[in-house]
C-alpha positions as CSV (number, residue, x, y, z in Angstrom):
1,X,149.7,134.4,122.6
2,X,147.4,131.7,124.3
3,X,147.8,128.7,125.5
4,X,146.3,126.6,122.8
5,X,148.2,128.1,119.7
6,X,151.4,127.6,122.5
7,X,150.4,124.4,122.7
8,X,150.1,124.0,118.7
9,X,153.5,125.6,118.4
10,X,155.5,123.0,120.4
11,X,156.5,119.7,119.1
12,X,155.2,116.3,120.0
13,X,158.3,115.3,122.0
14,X,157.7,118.8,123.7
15,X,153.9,118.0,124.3
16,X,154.8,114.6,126.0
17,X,157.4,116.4,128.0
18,X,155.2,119.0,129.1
19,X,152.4,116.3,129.7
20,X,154.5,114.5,131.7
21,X,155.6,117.7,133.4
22,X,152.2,118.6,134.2
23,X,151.2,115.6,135.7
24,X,153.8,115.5,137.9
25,X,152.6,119.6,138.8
26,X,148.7,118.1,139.6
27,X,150.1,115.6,141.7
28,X,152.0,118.1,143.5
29,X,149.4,120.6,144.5
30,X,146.5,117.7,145.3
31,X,149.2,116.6,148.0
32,X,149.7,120.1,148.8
33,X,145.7,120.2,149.2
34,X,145.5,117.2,151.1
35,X,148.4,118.6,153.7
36,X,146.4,122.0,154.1
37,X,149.5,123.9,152.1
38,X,147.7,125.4,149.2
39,X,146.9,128.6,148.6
40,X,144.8,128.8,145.9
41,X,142.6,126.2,144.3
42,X,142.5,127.7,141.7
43,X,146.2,126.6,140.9
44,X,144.7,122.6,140.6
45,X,142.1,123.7,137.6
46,X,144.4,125.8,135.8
47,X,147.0,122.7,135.5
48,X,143.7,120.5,134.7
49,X,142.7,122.7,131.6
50,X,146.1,122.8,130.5
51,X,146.8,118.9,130.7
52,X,143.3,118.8,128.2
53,X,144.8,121.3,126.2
54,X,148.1,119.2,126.1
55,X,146.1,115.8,125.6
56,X,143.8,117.6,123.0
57,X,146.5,118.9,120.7
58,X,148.2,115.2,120.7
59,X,144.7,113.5,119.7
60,X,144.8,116.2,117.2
61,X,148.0,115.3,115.7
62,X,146.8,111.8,115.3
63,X,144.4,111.6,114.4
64,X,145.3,114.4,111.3
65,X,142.9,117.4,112.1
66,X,144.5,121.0,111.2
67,X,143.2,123.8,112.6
68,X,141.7,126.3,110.5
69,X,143.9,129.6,110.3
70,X,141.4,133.0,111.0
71,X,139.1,131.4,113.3
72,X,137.9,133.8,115.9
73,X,139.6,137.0,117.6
């Protein structure tokens, strides 16, 4: 399963939560950047892409868009 159709799966309350969660992740590792401890980089765009997939889903649900089932594979 990826991320996005996770993402569609959960709740709204769960997609705050997880915003929220997220946030608090990406603040995290830029101190962790800033204090020479991370390891990869790569750790502070994944948690970027997901917060947009997060964000993108709630705007989504607002605004009343449905994805269409059978898009690609």
């Amino acid at each position: 399963m990826n991320k996005a159709r996770h993402y569609h799966e959960m709740t709204t309350d769960e997609l705050n939560a997880a915003h929220s969660s997220l946030k608090n992740e990406l603040f995290n590792l830029r101190f962790q950047q800033t204090t020479g401890q991370l390891k990869s980089p790569l750790q502070i765009r994944t948690v970027k892409k997901d917060i947009a997939r997060v964000l993108t889903v709630l705007k989504e649900r607002e605004l009343g868009i449905e994805k269409k089932k059978g898009g690609k594979k």
